[in-house]
Each structure stands twice: as structure tokens, then as C-alpha cells.
mmCIF file of the C-alpha atoms, coordinates in Angstrom:
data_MODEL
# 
_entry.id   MODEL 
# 
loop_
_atom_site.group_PDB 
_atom_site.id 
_atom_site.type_symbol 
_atom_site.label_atom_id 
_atom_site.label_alt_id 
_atom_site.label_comp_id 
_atom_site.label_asym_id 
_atom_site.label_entity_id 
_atom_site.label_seq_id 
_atom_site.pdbx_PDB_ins_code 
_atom_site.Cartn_x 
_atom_site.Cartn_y 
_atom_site.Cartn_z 
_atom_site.occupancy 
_atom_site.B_iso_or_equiv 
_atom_site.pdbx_formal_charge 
_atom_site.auth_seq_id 
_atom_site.auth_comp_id 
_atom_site.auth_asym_id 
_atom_site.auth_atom_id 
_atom_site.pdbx_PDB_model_num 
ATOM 1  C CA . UNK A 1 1  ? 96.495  -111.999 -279.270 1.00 0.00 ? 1  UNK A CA 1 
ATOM 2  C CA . UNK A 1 2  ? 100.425 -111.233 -278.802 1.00 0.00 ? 2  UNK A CA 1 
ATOM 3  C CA . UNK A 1 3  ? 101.764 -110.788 -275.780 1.00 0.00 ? 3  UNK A CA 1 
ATOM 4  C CA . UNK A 1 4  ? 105.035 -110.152 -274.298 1.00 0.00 ? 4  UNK A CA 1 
ATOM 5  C CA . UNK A 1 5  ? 106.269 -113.607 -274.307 1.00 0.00 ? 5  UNK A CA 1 
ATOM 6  C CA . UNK A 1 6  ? 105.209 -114.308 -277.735 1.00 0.00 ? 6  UNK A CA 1 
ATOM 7  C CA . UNK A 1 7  ? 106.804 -111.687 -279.051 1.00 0.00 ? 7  UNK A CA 1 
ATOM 8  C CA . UNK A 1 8  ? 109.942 -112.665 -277.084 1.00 0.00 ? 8  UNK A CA 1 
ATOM 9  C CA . UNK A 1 9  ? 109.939 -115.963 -278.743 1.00 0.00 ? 9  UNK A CA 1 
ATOM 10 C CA . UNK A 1 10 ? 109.271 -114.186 -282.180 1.00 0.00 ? 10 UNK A CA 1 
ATOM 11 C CA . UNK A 1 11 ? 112.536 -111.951 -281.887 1.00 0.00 ? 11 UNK A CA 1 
ATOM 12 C CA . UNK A 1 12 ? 114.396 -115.388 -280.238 1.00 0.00 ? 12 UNK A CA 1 
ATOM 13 C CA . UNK A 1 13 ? 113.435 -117.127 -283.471 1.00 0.00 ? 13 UNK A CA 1 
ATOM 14 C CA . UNK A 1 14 ? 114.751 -114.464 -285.748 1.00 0.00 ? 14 UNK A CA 1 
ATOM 15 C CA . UNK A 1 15 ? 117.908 -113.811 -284.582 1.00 0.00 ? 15 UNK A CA 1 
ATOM 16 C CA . UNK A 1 16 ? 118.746 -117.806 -284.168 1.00 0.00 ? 16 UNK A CA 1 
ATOM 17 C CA . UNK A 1 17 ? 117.878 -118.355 -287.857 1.00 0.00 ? 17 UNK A CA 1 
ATOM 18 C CA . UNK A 1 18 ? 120.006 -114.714 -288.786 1.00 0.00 ? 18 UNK A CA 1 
ATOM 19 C CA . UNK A 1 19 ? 122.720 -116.659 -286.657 1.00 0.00 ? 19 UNK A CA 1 
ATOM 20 C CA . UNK A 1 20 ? 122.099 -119.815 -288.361 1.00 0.00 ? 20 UNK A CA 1 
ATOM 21 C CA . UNK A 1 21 ? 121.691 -118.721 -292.150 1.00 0.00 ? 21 UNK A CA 1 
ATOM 22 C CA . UNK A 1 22 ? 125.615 -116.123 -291.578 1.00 0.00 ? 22 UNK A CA 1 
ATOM 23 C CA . UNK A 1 23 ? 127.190 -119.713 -290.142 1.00 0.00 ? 23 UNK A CA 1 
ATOM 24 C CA . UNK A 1 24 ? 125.895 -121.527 -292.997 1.00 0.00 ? 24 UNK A CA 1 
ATOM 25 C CA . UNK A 1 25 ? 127.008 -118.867 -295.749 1.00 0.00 ? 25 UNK A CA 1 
ATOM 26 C CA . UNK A 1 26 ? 130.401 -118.627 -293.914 1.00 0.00 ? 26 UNK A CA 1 
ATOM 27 C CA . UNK A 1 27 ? 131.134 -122.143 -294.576 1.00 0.00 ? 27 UNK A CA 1 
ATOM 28 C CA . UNK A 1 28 ? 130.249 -122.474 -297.880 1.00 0.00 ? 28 UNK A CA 1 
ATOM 29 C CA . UNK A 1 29 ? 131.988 -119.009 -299.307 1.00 0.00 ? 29 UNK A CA 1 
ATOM 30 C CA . UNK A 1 30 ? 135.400 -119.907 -298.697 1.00 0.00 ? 30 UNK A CA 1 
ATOM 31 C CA . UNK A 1 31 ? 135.195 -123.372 -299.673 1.00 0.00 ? 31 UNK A CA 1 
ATOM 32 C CA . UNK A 1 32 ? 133.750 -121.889 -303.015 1.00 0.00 ? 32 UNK A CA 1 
ATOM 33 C CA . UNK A 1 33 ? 136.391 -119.605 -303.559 1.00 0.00 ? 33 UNK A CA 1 
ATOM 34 C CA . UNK A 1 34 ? 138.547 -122.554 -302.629 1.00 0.00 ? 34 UNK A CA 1 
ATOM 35 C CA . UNK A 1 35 ? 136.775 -124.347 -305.611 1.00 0.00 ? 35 UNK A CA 1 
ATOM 36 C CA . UNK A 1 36 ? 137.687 -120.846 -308.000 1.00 0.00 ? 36 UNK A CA 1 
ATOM 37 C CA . UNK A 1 37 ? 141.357 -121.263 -307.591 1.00 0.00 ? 37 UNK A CA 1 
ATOM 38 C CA . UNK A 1 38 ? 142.260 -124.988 -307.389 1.00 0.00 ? 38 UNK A CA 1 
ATOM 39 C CA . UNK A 1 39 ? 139.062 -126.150 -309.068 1.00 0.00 ? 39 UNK A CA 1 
ATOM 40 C CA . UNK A 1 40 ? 138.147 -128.775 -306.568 1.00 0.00 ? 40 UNK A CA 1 
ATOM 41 C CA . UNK A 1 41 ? 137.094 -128.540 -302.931 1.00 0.00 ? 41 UNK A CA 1 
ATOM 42 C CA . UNK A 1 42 ? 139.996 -129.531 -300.801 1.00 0.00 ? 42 UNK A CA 1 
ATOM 43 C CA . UNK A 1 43 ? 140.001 -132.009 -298.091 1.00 0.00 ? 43 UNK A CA 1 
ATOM 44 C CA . UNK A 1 44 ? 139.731 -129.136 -295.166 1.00 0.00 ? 44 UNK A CA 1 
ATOM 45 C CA . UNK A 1 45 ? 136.601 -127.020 -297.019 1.00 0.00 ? 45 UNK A CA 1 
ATOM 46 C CA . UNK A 1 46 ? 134.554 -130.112 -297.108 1.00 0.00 ? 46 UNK A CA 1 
ATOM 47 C CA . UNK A 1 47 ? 133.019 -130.251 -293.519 1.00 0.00 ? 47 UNK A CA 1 
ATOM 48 C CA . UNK A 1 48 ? 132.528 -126.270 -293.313 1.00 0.00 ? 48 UNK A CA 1 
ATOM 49 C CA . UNK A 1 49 ? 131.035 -126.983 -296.907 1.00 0.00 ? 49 UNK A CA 1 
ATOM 50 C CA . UNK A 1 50 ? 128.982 -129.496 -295.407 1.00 0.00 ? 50 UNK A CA 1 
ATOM 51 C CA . UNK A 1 51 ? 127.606 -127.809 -292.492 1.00 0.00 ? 51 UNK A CA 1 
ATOM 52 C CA . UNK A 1 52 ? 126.888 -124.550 -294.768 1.00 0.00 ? 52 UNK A CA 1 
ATOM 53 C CA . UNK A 1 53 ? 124.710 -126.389 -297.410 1.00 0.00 ? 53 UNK A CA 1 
ATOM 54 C CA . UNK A 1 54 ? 123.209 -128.410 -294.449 1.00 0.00 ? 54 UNK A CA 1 
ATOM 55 C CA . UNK A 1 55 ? 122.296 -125.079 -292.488 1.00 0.00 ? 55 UNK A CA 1 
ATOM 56 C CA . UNK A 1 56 ? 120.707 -123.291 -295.586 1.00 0.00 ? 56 UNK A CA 1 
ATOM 57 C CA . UNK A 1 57 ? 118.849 -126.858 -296.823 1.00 0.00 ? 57 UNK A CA 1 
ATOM 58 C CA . UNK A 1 58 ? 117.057 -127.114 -293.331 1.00 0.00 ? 58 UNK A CA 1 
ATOM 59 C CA . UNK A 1 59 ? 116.150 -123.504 -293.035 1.00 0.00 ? 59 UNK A CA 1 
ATOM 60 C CA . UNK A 1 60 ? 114.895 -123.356 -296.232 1.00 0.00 ? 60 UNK A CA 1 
ATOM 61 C CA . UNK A 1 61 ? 112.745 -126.762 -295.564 1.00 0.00 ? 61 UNK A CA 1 
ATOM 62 C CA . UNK A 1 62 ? 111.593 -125.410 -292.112 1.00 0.00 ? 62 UNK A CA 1 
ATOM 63 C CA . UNK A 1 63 ? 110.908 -121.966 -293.657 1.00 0.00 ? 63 UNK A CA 1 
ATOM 64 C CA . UNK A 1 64 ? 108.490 -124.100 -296.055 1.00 0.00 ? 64 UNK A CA 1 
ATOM 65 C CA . UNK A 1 65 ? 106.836 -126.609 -293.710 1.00 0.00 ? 65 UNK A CA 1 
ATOM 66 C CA . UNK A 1 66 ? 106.293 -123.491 -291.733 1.00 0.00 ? 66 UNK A CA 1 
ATOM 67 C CA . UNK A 1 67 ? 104.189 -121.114 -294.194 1.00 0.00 ? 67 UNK A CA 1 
ATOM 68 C CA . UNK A 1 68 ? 102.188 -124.654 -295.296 1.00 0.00 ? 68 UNK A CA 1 
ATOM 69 C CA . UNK A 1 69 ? 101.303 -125.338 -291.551 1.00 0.00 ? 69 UNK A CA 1 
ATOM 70 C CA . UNK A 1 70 ? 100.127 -121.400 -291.028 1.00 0.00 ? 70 UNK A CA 1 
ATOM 71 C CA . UNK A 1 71 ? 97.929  -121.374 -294.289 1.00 0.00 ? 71 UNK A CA 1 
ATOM 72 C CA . UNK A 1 72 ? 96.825  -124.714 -293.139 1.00 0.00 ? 72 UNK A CA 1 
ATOM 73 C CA . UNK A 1 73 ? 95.787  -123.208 -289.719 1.00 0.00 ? 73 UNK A CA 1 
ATOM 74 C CA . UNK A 1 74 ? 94.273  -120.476 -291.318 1.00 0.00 ? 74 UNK A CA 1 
ATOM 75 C CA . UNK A 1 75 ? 92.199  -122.055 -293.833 1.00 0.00 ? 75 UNK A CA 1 
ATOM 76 C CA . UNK A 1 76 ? 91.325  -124.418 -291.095 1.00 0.00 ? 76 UNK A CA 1 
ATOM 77 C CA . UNK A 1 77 ? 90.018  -120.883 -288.820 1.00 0.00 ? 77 UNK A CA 1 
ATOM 78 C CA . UNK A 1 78 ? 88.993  -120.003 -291.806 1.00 0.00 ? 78 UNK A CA 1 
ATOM 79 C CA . UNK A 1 79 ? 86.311  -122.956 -292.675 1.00 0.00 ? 79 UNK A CA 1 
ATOM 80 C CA . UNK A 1 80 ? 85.087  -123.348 -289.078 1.00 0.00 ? 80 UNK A CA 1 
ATOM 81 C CA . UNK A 1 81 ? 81.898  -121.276 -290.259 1.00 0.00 ? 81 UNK A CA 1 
ATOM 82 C CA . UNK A 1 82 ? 82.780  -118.170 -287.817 1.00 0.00 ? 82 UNK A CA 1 
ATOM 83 C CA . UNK A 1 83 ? 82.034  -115.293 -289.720 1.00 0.00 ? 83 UNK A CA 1 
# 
């Protein structure tokens, strides 16, 4: 059943991993186009580098974990012999 507060949470969820996955994606663009021109990643890029690849990573994981715990739950409501 959804109700007003889980849809709330929903739409809180969304726009903190919209937030998160711009952040990540801003740090990691300029230090690449850093990379195009001098061919290495200076000294400054490397922490907004870091962050960027570390925002993306952990989405990406929790994005996974996330759909494998739902189809878990559902093939678990699924098998409880409710038909």
C-alpha cells in the first residue's frame, strides 16, 4: 500500500541520488579533461577525482544490493504459498 509518507521518502530518495550522481560526474569531468591536455591528473583534480569515482562506485553498488534485496523479497512473497 503507498501512502503519503512513502511516497515522500520515494521522491527524497530520488532527488538525493540525482544530487549525488551530478556531484560525482562534476568531479570527475574536469579532472578528465585535465588528463586530455597535460596527460596526467594533476595534484588539485585528484580529490574531486576521488570523490566523483567514489560517488558513482557506491551508487552503483547500492543501486545493485538494492534490486537483489527487492527480488529477494519478492520471491520470498512470492513462495509463501499465498495464491
Amino acid at each position: 500500500m503507498i501512502t503519503e509518507r512513502n511516497k515522500m521518502k520515494k521522491v527524497a530518495i530520488v532527488i538525493a541520488v540525482l544530487v549525488a550522481v551530478f556531484v560525482g560526474v562534476g568531479g570527475i569531468l574536469p579532472a578528465l579533461a585535465k588528463v586530455r591536455d597535460i596527460g596526467a591528473i594533476p595534484s588539485a583534480f585528484v580529490g574531486s577525482y576521488t570523490l566523483g569515482v567514489f560517488l558513482l562506485t557506491s551508487l552503483g553498488a547500492g543501486a545493485v544490493f538494492s534490486a537483489i534485496r527487492r527480488r529477494n523479497a519478492a520471491s520470498y512473497e512470492g513462495s509463501s504459498g499465498k495464491s
